[in-house]
C-alpha angles and dihedrals in degrees: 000000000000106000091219122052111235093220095055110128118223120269089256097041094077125062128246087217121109110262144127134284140220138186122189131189119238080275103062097253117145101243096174144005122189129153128225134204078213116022101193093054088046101051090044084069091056094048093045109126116304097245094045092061134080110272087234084056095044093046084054099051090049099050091048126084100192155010135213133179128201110209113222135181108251145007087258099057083049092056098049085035091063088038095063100038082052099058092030104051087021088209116216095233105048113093109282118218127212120179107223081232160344098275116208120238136199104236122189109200100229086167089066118087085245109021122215131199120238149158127267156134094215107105092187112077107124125249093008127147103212135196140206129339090238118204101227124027091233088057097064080040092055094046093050087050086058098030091055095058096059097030108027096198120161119284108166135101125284086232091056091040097062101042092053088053097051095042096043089235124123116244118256093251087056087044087062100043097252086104133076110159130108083280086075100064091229105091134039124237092253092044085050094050087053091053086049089053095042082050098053091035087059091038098052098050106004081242100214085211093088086047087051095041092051096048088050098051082041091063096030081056096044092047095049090044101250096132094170091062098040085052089062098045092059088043099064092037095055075056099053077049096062101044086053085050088054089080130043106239101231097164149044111291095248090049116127108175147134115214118192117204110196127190110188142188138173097287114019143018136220118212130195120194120192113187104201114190125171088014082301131123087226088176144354116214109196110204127188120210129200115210113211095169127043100266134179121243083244094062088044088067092040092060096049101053090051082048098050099044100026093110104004117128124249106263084048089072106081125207092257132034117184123203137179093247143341129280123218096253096044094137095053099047080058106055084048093055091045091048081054103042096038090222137062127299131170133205119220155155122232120249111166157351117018095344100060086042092063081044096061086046104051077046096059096040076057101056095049088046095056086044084048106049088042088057109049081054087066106032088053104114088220098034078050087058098046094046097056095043092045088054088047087060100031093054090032096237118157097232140029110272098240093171107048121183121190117196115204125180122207127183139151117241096320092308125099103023116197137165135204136196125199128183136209123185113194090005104294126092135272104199091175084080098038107130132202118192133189125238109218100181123352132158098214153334095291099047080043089059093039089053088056107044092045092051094045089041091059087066096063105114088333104165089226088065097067120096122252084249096061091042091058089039084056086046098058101032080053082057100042084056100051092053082057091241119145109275116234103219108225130191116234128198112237120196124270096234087062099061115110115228113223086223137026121207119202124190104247145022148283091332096047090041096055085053103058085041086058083050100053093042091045086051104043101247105108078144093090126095120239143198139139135211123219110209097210092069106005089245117160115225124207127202096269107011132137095198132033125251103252112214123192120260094232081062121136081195088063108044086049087054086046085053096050097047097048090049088057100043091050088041092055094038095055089046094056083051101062091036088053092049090048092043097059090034086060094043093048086045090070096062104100114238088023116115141181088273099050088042099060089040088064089048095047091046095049103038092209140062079226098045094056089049096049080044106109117222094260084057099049078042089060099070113095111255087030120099136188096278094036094056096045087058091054089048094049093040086055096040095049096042 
């Protein structure tokens, strides 16, 4: 691999001006588009040195012949400039968006002569004014029920709606109530269109004027007698009620805004975006974005918000839009947004208050969604398949490894060395043989990895490890054999500990995986298959090898190894915890006069096993049931262990 790129242009040779990017194969495709305040200082960091940079970047560079810039005036061109390249070359490198789904929406058809409200995924009807997305479709169902006894629009067919005004009979729909459009013989075009506008009005904010006019006509018909009226009254405003209910109110009541919550890892994103009108959360959108660079979370933001309102209408931009952080051309997303809405729009990250709650929600929503989205990967029957037989071909086995086993060690600082194993057969987990080992005395991470192999490779078909009940089946079928009668053959169960994996999986890279190689020789089971992953580029590393293998980042075999990895390390994670707890518990028992519950009262106090050490007597004294002597033995039993 050459370490400078021959297509490289000369230092002078490219503008400090802002522009847009572009990178093309020997073939002329469009590999990657990105945009730059300053495009010299942007395209140096692609042409740094070939080992310095992300293997996905460097995967990139290499693939590429060739790279051309267009000047333009402003940030801001840039910006619409690399929007449109994007979704017009769709370059294979840029991050690639999929929706989980096709959310469902509630459309009224302001375009019709007398527009209807209805339910649909399809976000193209012209001249609609849509609403949500809803995550379920009986939800939107639910809100029109409610929606049609306040506000009785139009919700039949076209079909029905032009026969019943060219026979002069209501549609059924309008027969049964469910209809009140002009169909229904009850309201006049004009009077219709009034009821539309009332109804968007109410959808787009939850305008609390129709709550206060109804409550008003409710008490004006009680007083004057007219209980009927006032009943329905109540009746549709026990409805208003309820759609208001639909939606949890989080914000204050003049609050438009769209909040995107993102998780992230190496490969993939997961994002969560809340669109909150009226100071409600009116629909939640999950997206789920594949990296193929190595990209900030800044850019990240940056992209989706390209992405969302690259081609949203006006009234879709909201005032506010909240992001996790922001991103370097802030200023300059905003005046796009801005040159898109006609009116004013800011760009900001929550802080506190409501806001930052609905923040730490749309965060969380995110982080389930990216574990969600990476399991399903592996605990699809046929994701499950690929990804055992990509990793057969990618690692060169013979055969497909059917019995995986992933080694992780945790420590902290040095102290407190533990190991874990977990195992996965046909790619999912069997957390009934999962194994945990402590670590005595090591010197690193490496001797750690060698200790433990050495010590779980011992098991495999040791003699010890068969029951008592093997051992006298072997007996009498020994016997059976040596009075040359037929021998019945018998299958035994052998531990589990005992089975051999067809591939072992270690945290890390060249160094680890040198380790565990030295284990398996030293214990006779060069049989075994062998490879590490290294969790700062996802490169997986085999026994011998110079350069790591480089899977794609659409591969089921990688996402399996990423599994793997993460189980282990929480595994082992989860196991130092509880040693540590039971380590200092056992220290603090030994002070004479301290119990459990004093115990867990310093715990508690403290937070932290090292804050209770750094803690001087007068402090530990401080804590209600613990005196002056008292407090002097806890701090010389913590200061001498």
């Amino acid at each position: 691999m050459p370490s400078v790129l021959p297509y490289r242009p000369k230092q002078g040779e490219i503008p400090t001006s802002p522009g847009v990017y572009r990178f093309r194969d020997a073939e002329g495709r469009i590999l990657y588009v990105g945009k730059a305040k300053n495009l010299r200082a942007r395209l140096s960091n692609y042409f740094a040195p070939l080992h310095t940079l992300h293997e996905r970047t460097r995967r990139m560079v290499t693939t590429a012949a060739s790279v051309e810039w267009t000047v333009v005036g402003s940030d801001v061109e840039a910006l619409q400039l690399e929007y449109m390249w994007i979704q017009e070359f769709t370059p294979p490198f840029n991050v690639r968006y999929k929706d989980d789904k096709s959310y469902p929406y509630m459309a009224i058809t302001l375009a019709d002569e007398a527009p209807r409200v209805i339910v649909t995924r399809n976000r193209r009807i012209r001249g609609a004014k849509y609403f949500g997305p809803y995550p379920k479709i009986w939800a939107v169902h639910d809100v029109i029920d409610l929606m049609i006894k306040v506000f009785p629009i139009r919700t039949c067919s076209d079909s029905s709606y032009k026969k019943a005004m060219a026979t002069g009979r209501p549609c059924f729909p309008g027969q049964i109530g469910r209809c009140g459009g002009p169909c229904s013989m009850k309201v006049t075009i004009d009077e219709h269109r009034a009821m539309v506008d009332d109804f968007v009005a109410f959808m787009s904010g939850g305008d609390q004027r129709f709550a206060r006019a109804l409550t008003a006509r409710m008490r004006e018909s009680a007083a004057a007698m007219d209980y009927e009226s006032a009943a329905g009254y109540r009746d549709k405003l026990q409805a208003i009620e309820a759609v208001l209910g639909k939606s949890a109110l989080v914000l204050p009541d003049d609050t438009d805004a769209d909040l995107f919550g993102i998780a992230e890892d190496e490969l993939a994103a997961a994002v969560q975006h809340f669109v909150v009108r009226g100071g409600r959360v009116r629909g939640v959108r999950a997206t789920t974005i594949e990296k193929e660079l190595d990209i900030s979370g800044a850019d990240l933001v940056d992209q989706v918000v390209q992405r969302t309102y690259g081609d949203a209408a006006p009234a879709d931009i909201p005032k506010q839009v909240l992001v996790p952080v922001l991103p370097e051309d802030a200023a300059e997303l905003e005046q796009w947004l801005r040159d898109k809405r006609g009116k004013n729009v800011t760009l900001q990250v929550a802080q506190r208050g409501g806001k930052a709650d609905l923040m730490r929600t749309a965060t969380i929503n995110a982080q389930q969604a990216l574990m969600l989205h990476k399991t399903r990967r592996t605990s699809d029957y046929v994701a499950r398949t690929q990804a055992l037989t990509d990793l057969q071909e990618a690692l060169g086995l013979t055969e497909a490894p059917l019995r995986i086993e992933c080694y992780d060690v945790s420590h902290l600082s040095g102290t407190n060395v533990v190991a874990s194993m977990v195992v996965f057969e046909d790619g999912l987990p069997r957390k009934d043989q999962y194994r945990t080992f402590g670590i005595p005395e090591t010197t690193d991470d490496t001797d750690s990895i060698h200790q433990v192999l050495t010590r779980r490779l011992a098991h495999l078909d040791r003699p010890e490890d068969r029951t008592d009940a093997e051992i006298a089946s072997a007996s009498v079928d020994a016997a059976i054999a040596a009075d040359g009668e037929e021998v019945v053959a018998t299958v035994r169960k052998r531990p589990r500990f005992a089975y051999p994996p067809q591939l072992l999986v270690v945290d890390g890279g060249q160094p680890q995986v040198a380790a565990a190689a030295r284990a398996l020789e030293d214990s006779g089971h060069t049989e075994i298959a062998l490879c590490g992953i290294a969790k700062r580029l996802e490169e997986v590393w085999l026994p011998g090898e110079d350069y790591p293998v480089i899977l794609p980042r659409t591969s089921e075999a990688l996402y399996l190894l990423q599994r793997l990895r993460d189980e282990a390390h929480r595994f082992a994670i989860t196991h130092q915890r509880k040693r540590r707890g039971r380590d200092i518990t056992s220290v603090l028992s030994e002070v004479p006069g301290l119990g459990d519950a004093r115990i867990k009262a310093l715990l508690r106090h403290f937070g932290s096993v090292a804050a209770l050490r750094q803690a001087a007597p007068e402090q530990i004294a401080e804590l209600p049931g613990i005196g002056p002597k008292l407090a002097a033995s806890v701090h010389e039993h913590l200061t001498r262990g």
